[in-house]
C-alpha positions in Angstrom: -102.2 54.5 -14.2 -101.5 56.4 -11.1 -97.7 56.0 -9.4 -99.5 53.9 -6.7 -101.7 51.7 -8.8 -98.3 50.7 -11.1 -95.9 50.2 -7.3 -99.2 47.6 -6.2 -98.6 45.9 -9.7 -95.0 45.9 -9.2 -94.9 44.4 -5.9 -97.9 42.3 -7.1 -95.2 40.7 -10.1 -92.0 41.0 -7.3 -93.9 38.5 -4.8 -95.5 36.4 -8.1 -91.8 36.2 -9.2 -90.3 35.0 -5.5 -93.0 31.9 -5.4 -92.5 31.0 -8.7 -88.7 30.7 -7.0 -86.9 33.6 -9.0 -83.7 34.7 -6.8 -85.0 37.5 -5.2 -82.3 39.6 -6.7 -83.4 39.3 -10.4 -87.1 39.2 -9.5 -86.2 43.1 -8.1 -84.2 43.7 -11.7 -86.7 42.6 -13.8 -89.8 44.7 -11.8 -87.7 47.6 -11.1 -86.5 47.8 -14.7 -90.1 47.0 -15.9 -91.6 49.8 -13.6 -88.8 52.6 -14.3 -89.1 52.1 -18.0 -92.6 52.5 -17.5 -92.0 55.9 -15.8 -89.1 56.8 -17.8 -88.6 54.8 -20.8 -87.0 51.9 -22.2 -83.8 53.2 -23.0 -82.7 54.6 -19.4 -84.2 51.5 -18.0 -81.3 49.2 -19.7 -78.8 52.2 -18.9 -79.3 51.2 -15.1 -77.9 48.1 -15.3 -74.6 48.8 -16.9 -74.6 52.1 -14.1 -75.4 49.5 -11.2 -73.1 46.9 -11.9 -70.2 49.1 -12.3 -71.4 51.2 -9.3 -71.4 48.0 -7.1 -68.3 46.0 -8.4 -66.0 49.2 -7.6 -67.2 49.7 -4.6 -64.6 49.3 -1.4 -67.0 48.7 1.3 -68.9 46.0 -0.2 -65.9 44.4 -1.8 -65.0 43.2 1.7 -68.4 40.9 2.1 -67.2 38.1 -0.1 -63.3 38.4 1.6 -65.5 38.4 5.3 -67.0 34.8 3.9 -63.6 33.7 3.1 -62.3 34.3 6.4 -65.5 32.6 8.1 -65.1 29.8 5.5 -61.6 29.1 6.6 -62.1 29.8 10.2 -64.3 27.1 10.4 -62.5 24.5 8.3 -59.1 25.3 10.8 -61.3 24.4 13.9 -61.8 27.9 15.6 -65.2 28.0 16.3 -64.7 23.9 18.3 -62.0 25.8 19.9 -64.4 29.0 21.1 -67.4 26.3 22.5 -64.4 23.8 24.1 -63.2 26.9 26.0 -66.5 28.4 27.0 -67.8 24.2 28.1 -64.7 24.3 30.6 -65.7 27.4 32.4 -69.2 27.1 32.4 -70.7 23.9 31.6 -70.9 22.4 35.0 -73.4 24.7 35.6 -77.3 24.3 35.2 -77.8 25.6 31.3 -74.2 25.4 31.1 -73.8 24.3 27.9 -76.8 26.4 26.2 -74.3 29.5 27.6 -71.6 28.1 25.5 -73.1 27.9 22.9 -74.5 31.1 23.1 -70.9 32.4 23.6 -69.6 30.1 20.9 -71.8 31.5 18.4 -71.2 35.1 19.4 -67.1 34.6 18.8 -68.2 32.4 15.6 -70.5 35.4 14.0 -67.6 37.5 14.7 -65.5 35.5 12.7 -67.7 35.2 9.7 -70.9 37.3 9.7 -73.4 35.1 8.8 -76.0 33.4 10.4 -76.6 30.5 8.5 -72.9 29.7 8.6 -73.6 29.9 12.4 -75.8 27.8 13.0 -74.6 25.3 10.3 -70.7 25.2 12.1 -72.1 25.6 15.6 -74.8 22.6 14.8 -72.0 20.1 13.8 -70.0 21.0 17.2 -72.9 21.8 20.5 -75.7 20.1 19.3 -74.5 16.5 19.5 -72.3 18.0 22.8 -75.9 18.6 24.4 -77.6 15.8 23.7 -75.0 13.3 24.7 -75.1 15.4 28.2 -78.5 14.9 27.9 -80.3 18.3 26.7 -83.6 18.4 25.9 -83.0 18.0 21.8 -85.3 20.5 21.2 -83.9 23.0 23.6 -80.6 22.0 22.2 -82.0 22.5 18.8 -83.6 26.1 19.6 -80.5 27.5 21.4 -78.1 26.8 18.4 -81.0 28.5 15.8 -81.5 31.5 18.4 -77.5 31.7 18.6 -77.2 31.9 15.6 -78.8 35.0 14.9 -75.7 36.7 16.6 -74.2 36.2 13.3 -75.2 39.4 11.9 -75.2 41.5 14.7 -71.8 40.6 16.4 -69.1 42.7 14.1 -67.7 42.4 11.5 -71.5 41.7 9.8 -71.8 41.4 6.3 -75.5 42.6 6.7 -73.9 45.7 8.0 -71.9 46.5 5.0 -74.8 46.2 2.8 -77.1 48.1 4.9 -73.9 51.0 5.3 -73.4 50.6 1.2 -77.4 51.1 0.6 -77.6 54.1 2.9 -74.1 55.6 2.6 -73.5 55.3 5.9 -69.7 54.8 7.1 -69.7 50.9 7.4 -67.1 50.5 10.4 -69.4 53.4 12.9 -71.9 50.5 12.4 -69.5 47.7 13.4 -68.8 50.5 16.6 -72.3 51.0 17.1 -73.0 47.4 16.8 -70.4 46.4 19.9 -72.6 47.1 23.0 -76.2 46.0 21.6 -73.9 42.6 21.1 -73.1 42.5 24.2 -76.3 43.2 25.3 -78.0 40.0 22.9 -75.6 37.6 25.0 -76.1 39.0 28.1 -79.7 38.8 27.8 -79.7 35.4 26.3 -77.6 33.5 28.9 -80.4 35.3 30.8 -82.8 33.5 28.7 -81.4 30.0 29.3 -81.5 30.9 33.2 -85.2 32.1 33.4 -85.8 28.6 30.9 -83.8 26.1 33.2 -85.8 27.0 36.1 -89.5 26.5 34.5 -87.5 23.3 32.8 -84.5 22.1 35.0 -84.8 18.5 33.8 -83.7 19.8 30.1 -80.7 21.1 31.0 -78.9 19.8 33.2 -75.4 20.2 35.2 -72.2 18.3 33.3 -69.2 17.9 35.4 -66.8 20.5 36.3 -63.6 21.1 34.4 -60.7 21.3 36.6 -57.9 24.0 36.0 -55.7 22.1 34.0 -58.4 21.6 31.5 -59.2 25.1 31.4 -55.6 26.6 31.0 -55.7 24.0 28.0 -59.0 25.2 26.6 -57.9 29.3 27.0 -54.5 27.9 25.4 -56.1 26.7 22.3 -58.2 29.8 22.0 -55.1 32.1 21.0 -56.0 32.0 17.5 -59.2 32.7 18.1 -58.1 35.9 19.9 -55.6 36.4 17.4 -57.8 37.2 14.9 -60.7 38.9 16.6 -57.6 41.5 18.0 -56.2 41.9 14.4 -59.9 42.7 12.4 -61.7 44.3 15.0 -58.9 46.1 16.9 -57.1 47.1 13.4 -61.0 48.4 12.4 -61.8 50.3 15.6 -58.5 51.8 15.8 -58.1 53.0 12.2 -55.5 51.1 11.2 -57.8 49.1 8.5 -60.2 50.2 6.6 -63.0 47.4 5.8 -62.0 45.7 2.9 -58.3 45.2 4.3 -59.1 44.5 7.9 -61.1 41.3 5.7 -58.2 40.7 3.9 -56.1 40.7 6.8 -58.2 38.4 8.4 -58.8 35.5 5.7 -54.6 35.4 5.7 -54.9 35.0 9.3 -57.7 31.9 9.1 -56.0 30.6 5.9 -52.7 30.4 7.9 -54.7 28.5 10.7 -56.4 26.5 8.1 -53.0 25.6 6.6 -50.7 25.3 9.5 -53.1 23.4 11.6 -52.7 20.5 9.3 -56.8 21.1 8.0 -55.9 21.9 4.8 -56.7 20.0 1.4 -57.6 20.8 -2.1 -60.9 19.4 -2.3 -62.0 21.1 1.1 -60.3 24.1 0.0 -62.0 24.0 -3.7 -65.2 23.8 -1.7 -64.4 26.8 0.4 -64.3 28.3 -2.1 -66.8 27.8 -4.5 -69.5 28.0 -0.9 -67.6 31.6 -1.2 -68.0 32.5 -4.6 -71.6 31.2 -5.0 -72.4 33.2 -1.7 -70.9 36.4 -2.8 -72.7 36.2 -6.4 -76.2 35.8 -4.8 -75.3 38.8 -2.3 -74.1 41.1 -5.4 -76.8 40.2 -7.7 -79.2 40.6 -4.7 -77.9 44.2 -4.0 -77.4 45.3 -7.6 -81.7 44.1 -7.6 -82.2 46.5 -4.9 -80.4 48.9 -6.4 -82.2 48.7 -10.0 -85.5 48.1 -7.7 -84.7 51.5 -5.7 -84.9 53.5 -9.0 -88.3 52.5 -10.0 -89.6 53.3 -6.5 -87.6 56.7 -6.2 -89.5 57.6 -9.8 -92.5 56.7 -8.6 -92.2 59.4 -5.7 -93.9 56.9 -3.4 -91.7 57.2 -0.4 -92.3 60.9 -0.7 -96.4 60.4 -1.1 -96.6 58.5 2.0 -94.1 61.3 4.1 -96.9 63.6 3.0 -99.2 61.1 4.6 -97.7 60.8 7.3 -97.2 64.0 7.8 -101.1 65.1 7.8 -101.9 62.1 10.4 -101.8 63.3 14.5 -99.8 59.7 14.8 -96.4 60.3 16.9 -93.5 58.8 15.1 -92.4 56.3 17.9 -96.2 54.2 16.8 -95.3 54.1 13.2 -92.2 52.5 14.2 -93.3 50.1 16.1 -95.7 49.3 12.6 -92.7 49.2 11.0 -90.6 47.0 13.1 -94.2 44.2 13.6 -93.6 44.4 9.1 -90.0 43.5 9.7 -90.9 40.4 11.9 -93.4 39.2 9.6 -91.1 39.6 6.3 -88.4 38.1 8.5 -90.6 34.6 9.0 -90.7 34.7 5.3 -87.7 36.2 3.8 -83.6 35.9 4.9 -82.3 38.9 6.6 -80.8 40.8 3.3 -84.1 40.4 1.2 -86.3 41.7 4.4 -84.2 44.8 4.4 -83.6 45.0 0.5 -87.4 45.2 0.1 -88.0 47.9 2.9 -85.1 50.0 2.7 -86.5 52.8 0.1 -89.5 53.1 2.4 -88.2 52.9 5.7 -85.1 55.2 5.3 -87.0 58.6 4.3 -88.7 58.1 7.2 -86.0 57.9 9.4 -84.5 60.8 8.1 -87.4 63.1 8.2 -87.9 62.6 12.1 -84.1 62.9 12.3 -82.9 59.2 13.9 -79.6 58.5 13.7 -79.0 55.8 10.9 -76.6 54.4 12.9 -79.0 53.9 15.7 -81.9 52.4 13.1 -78.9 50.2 11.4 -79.1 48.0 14.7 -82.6 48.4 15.3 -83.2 47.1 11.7 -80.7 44.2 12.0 -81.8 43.3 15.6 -85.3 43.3 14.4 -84.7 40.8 11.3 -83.0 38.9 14.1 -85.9 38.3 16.3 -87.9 37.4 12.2 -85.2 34.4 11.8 -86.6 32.4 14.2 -89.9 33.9 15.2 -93.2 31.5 14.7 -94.8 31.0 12.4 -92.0 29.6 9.9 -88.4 31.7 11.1 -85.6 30.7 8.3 -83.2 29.9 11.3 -85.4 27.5 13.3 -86.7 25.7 9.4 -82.5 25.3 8.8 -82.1 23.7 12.0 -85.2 21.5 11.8 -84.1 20.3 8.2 -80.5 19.9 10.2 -82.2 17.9 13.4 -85.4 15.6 11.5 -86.1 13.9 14.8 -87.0 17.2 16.4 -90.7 18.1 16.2 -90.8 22.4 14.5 -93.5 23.2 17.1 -91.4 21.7 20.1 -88.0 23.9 18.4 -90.4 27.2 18.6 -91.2 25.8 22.6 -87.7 26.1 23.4 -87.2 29.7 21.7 -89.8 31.3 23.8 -88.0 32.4 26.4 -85.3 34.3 23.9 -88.0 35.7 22.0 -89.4 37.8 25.0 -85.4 38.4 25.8 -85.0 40.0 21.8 -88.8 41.8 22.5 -87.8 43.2 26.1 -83.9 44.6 24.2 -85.5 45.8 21.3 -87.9 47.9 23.4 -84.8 48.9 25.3 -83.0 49.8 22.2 -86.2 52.1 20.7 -86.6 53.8 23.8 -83.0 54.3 24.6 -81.0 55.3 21.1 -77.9 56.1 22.9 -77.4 52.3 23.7 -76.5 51.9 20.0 -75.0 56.2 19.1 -72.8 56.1 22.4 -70.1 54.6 21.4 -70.0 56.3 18.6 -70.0 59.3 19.5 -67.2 59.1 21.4 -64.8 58.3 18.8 -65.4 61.5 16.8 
């Protein structure tokens, strides 16, 4: 059989594998091992696994994504993330869309804390949503804010799909935290946007609360020190070079655990299930990327990525359209897959083309993760929006998706902004070399 017939197959058995609910991370050992024996032989097929594993266990960078879960884990049992959406309420939540904008906010400072969407919108769904529709939200505005928010998660730094995206393309993991800093602010900028454009179309769904007076406020930026605390001690000890990644996460899980402790949170049942969330999360993220890595081989063998260069190459197609072709697959695999299998799967395609027209990898780094973003709670099915429907039951999916419409065209119009302009995500960069 030709290369390409036996890559069909082996894509064919990857997605048979995924329905038949294999983790997607031994479905991509077991076809990647199948196909590079096939290529190579059975022998240096087993030999990957032992060469992966060890690869992967002793590596520094990605050693810091199960410590980053710790520190999110305890973060949120010691309260911080109530603290970031009480502080943002009393400065904005008298106004019209108030509290979608903390929200937004609190999810921002929450994904900074742990990197993780899901743990997002889990933690922020237990504090704003309730908040909302007490104040009288539209539950399904309510509902759609907290999944969209969520999505900061991996895109606000430190992101633990950054690391495995820095560890799979050997690029320098805290330049894509750098890199990562404006686009953020950019997401939040253009979603409070978002909830203004969607409260004048809809004013009766969100509407104003009553203002916080001073008092309140200097109580709410009081409690927030920790908060603070911890985003100067990770983030300023990464960007100034005082941590590398793995100890800036250490750093910060003592700092949470010392919250989670002193702030009277602590017990050994919720800190057993800490935990164990921790450890169970970690082992699907390392048997996920030790799949990829395993599933890389067979497709590097099969000199695929290279055949369809060469095609590429002979077409009169400017590189910007096959971009945009790539980033319409990434929305699609998104509605389908969470944001490490989407860019587990397309990686060993994507990244030879993005070297061969010479893009910064930095640059696609947050064009990739801001494009799974946009896939996490894009029609038809978005994991994000199908957590928070399971989450909120009363809430009608198709009414959730209503209330996302206006951030969706806020994610399309910044990730046009962010294809067309690179330097928005390589400036900042760039001047720290």
């Amino acid at each position: 059989m030709s290369p390409l017939v036996v890559v069909v197959l082996g894509f064919a058995g990857l997605f048979a594998l995924i329905v038949l609910h294999v983790p997607i991370g031994f479905a991509m050992m077991i076809v990647g091992a199948a196909g590079f024996a096939y290529f190579v032989g059975v022998a240096p097929a087993l030999s990957i696994f032992g060469n992966e594993v060890a690869a992967n266990f002793s590596n520094a960078d990605l050693a810091s994504v199960p410590v980053f879960l710790l520190m999110g884990g305890f973060a949120s049992a010691a309260g911080l993330s109530a603290d970031l959406y009480r502080f943002a309420d009393a400065f904005v939540g008298h106004r019209r869309g108030g509290l979608a904008v903390a929200t937004i906010g609190g999810c921002a400072g929450f994904g900074a804390l742990c990197g993780s969407t899901l743990a997002t919108v889990g933690s922020m769904h237990r504090i704003a949503y309730p908040e909302m529709v007490n104040r009288n939200y539209s539950p399904h505005f309510a509902a759609a804010t907290i999944a969209v928010g969520g999505t900061l998660g991996i895109l606000v730094p430190p992101s633990i799909i950054m690391v495995i995206y820095g560890v799979l393309t050997e690029t320098f993991v805290v330049d894509l935290y750098v890199a990562a800093i404006v686009p953020s602010v950019m997401a939040v900028l253009f979603y409070v946007a978002a909830v203004q454009v969607y409260c004048r179309l809809w004013p009766e769904h969100a509407p104003r609360g009553e203002r916080a007076d001073w008092r309140k406020r200097a109580m709410e930026t009081f409690r927030t020190w920790g908060v603070l605390l911890m985003v100067l001690v990770v983030t300023g000890g990464l960007y100034a070079g005082f941590f590398t990644a793995l100890e800036a996460a250490a750093v910060g899980a003592t700092t949470a655990f010392a919250f989670y402790v002193f702030r009277g949170y602590f017990s050994v049942a919720d800190f057993m299930r800490i935990m164990q969330e921790t450890a169970t999360t970690a082992g699907l993220i390392y048997v996920m990327v030790i799949g990829a890595s395993v599933f890389n081989y067979f497709i590097s063998v099969s000199q695929l990525p290279s055949q369809i260069i060469l095609a590429i190459e002979t077409l009169s197609v400017s590189p910007v359209a096959i971009i945009a072709v790539i980033l319409v697959t990434y929305i699609v695999l998104g509605a389908f897959f969470d944001e490490v299998a989407t860019m587990l799967i397309t990686l060993p395609f994507v990244m030879p083309l993005i070297h061969l027209w010479g893009y910064d990898p930095l640059w696609w780094g947050i064009v990739n993760v801001t494009v799974v973003m946009i896939g996490l709670y894009c029609p038809p099915i978005g994991l994000n929006v199908m957590v928070m429907h399971g989450l909120v039951k009363n809430v009608p999916l198709r009414r959730i998706y209503h209330g996302s419409l206006p951030y969706l065209f806020a994610d399309f119009l910044r990730l046009a902004l962010l294809v067309a302009v690179p330097a928005i995500a390589t400036w900042l960069p760039g001047t720290m070399k």
